[in-house]
N, C-alpha and C positions, 0 to 999 in steps of 0.2 A: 345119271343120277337125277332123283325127282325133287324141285325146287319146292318147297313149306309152302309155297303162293298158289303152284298148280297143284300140289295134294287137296287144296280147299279143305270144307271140316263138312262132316257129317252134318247127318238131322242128332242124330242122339247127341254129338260131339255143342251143338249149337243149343240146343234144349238144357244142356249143364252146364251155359256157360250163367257168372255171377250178373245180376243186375247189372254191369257196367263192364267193357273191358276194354281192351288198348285197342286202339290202331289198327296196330299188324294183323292180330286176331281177327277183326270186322274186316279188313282190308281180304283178309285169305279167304271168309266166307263170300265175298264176292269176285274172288280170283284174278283179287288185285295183287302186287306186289307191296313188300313194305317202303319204297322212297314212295310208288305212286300213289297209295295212299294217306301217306304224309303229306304229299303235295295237295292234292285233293281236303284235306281236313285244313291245312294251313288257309286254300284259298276259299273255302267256307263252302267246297261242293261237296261235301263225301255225300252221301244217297241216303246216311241215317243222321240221325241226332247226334251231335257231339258237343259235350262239358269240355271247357278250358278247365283245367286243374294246375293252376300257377304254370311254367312251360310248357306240361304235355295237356296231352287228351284222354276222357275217357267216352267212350263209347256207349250211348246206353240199349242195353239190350233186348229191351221189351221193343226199344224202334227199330233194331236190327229185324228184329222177327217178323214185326209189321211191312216190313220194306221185301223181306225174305217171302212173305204169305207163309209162314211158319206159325203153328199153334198145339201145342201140346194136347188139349182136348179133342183138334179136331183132322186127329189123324194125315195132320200136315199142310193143309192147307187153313185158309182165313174161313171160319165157320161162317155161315148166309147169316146176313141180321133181320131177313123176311121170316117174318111170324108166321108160325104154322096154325094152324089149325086143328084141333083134335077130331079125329074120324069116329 
């Protein structure tokens, strides 16, 4: 039987996810489990942004994406910010 942590989430799965999500969520896109990255968010290392929301956490997911090199425009990686030039 396959554990929700090692399924991890897609590109399309991670592209719909809301502005913000929990934990477990961000924790599976990096193939984490959910105590480990609870523990990691408790001790202020998780690898993206994270909002205190009274007890929990929310994740925010534009830095998930940044941390991921995920970008909807640019067919999945972090688009170059070098200026092109017109030919």
């Amino acid at each position: 039987m396959t554990t929700l942590a090692a399924q991890g989430l897609s590109r399309a799965e991670l592209l719909a996810l809301p502005a913000t999500t929990d934990v477990e969520t961000a924790g599976r896109a990096f193939g984490l489990g959910r105590t480990t990255a609870y523990a990691l968010a408790r001790a202020g290392e998780f690898p993206c942004a994270i909002i205190r929301a009274g007890r929990g956490y929310r994740v925010v997911t534009a830095d998930l994406l940044r941390v991921l090199r995920l970008a909807p425009e640019s067919g999945g990686a972090v688009a170059d910010a070098t200026p092109r030039t017109a030919a």
